[in-house]
N, C-alpha and C positions, 0 to 999 in steps of 0.2 A: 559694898560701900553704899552708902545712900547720905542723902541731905537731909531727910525728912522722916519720922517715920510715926503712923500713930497705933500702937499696940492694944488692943480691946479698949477702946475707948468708948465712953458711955458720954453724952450729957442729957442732962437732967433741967428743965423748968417748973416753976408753979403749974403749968398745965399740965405738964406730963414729962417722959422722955421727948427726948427731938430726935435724937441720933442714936445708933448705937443698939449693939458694941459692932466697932469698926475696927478692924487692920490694914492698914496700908503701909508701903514703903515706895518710897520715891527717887529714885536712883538722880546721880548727876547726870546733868544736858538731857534728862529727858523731858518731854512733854505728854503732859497728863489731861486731859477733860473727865470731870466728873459730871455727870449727867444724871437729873433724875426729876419726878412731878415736883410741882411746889411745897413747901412744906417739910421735903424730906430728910432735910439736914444738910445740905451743900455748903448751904454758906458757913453753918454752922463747923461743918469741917477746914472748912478757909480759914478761918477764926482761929483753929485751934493749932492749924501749921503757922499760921502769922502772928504768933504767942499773944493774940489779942484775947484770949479767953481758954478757961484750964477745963480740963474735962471733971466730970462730975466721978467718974472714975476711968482707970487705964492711964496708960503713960504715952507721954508726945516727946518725940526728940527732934529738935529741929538746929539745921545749922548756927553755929554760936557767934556772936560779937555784932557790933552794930553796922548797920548795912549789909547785911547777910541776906537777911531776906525783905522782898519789896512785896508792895500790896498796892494794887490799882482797884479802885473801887468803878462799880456802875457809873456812877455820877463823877466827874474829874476832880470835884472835891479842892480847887483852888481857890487860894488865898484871892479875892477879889481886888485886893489890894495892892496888890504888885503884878508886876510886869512877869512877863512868861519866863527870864532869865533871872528872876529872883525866887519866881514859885520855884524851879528846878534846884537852885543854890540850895536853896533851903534846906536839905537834909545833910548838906555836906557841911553847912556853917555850923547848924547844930552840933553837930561833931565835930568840932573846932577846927577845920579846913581853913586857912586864909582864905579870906573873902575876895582877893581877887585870882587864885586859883581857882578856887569855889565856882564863880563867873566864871571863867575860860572853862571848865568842865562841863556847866551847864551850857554856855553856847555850841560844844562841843556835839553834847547829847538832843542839841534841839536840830543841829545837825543832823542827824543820824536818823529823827524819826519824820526828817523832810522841811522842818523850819527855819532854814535859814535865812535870818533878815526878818522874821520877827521875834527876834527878841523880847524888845521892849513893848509889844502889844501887853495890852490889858485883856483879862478873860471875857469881860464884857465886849469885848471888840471880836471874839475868835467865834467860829461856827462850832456847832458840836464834834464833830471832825477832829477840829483843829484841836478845842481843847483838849480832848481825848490823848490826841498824840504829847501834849505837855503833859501830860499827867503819868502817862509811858516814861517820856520823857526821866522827869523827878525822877520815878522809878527805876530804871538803869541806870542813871547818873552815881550812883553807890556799885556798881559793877556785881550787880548779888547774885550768889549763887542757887535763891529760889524764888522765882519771880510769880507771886499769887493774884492771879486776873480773876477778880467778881463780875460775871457779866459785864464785861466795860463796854460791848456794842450794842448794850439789848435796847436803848434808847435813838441807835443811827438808823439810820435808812438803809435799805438793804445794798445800794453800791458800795456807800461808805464802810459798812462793816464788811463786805468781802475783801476791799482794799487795806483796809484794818488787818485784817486778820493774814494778808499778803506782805503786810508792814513789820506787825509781829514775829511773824517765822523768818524772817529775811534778820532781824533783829537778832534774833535767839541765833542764825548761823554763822554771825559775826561775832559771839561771843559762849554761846554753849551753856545759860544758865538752866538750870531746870525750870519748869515750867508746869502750875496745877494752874485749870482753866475752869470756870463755872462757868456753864450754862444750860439754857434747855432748847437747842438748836442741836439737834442729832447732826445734819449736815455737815454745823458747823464744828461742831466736836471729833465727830471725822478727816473734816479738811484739817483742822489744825493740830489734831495727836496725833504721837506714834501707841497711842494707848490709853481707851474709854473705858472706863470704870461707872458702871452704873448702881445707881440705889435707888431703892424699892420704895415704896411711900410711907411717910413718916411714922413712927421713928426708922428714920433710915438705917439700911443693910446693904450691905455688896452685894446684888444680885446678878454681877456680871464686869467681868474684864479683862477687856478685848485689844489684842495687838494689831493696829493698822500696817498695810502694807502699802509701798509706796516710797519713794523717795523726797526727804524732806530738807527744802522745802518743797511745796509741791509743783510738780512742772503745771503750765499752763494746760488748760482742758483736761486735769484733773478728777474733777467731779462729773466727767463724761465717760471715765470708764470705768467698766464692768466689776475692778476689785473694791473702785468706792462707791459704787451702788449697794455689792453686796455686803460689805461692811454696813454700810448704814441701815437695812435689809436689818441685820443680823442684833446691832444697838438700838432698834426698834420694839423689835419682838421682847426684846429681855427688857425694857423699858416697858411695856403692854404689861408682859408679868409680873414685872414689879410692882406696876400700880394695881393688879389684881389680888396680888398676893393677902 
């Protein structure tokens, strides 16, 4: 059973290929990082699980109906316009949720990712931090079963995204969605998968994927011992090849 899955997919640009051809399958409740140089089609694979863009050839299957699957971008991408318990609302009103359920689920989920009692702040008012977690936020507020992160820390400071990433998997154990993670932070793609999947430099290929060991979430001091060193060790090297290749 899987949520997700992309079968020889290929995309194709005026400049060239990007990606491809790729296989993957993405099981439920699990958490995935995909890792690879710039260029290499990551995102471009985000795109094609978040049915934001169709492949140039191969076939994508991704869980069906609306609020199935969420997508958190780098940037928190809020409406500047309203208050942090309306950016959230938003996707449930869309989907014709009564708007004052709507509300009680967004305060709910701003709950959960540590904002309670800012609701009503404005984005222009929140730290990078903050708005991050509303943007999280929005995003589980639909309860979806595949939740696709684009680098959403690659802009924090490095406390911030460690606590981030402490935030997310405490998230993901309160409710079990699956989980594909962009970035190009080996460390971080370790601490937060039970499984990295690396691609080679563009047009991107699976050059590697690798099962973490570890109990998730991850206990405190972590990244201190010896199986996620060598994990990281090991999504290194195949990251090194890949950009050789």
């Amino acid at each position: 059973m899987t949520v997700a899955t992309l079968t020889d997919v290929e995309v194709d640009y005026a400049r060239g290929r990007a990606l491809g051809p790729v296989s993957l399958s993405i099981a439920p409740g699990e958490t995935l990082a995909l890792v690879g140089p710039s260029g290499c089609g990551k995102s471009t694979a985000l795109r094609l699980l978040a049915g934001l863009e169709a492949p140039s050839r191969g076939v994508v299957t991704r869980a069906p109906g609306r609020g199935e699957t969420a997508v958190v971008f780098q940037a928190p991408t809020l409406a500047p316009w309203l208050a942090a318990r309306a950016n959230v609302a938003l996707p449930l009103e869309l989907a014709g949720v009564d708007a004052a359920e709507a509300r009680r689920r967004a305060d709910a989920a701003l709950g959960r990712v540590g904002l309670a009692g800012a609701e009503a702040a404005r984005p222009v008012t929140l730290s990078g931090g903050m708005a991050m977690r509303v943007s999280l936020a929005r995003a589980l507020v639909t309860d979806p079963k595949l939740l696709l992160l684009d680098e959403p820390f690659a802009a924090l400071d490095e406390i911030t995204r460690r606590a981030l990433a402490d935030d997310v998997l405490d998230l993901w154990a309160a409710t079990r969605p699956a989980i594909v993670f962009v970035t190009h932070n080996v460390e971080e793609a370790v601490y937060m998968a039970s499984r990295v999947v690396v691609l080679s430099k563009g047009p991107g290929r699976i050059v590697g994927d690798f099962a973490t060991s570890g109990a998730m979430p991850r206990p405190p001091h972590f990244r201190t011992e010896p199986g996620f060193r060598a994990a990281v060790e090991q999504v290194s090297a195949a990251l090194a090849e890949g950009v050789a290749a």
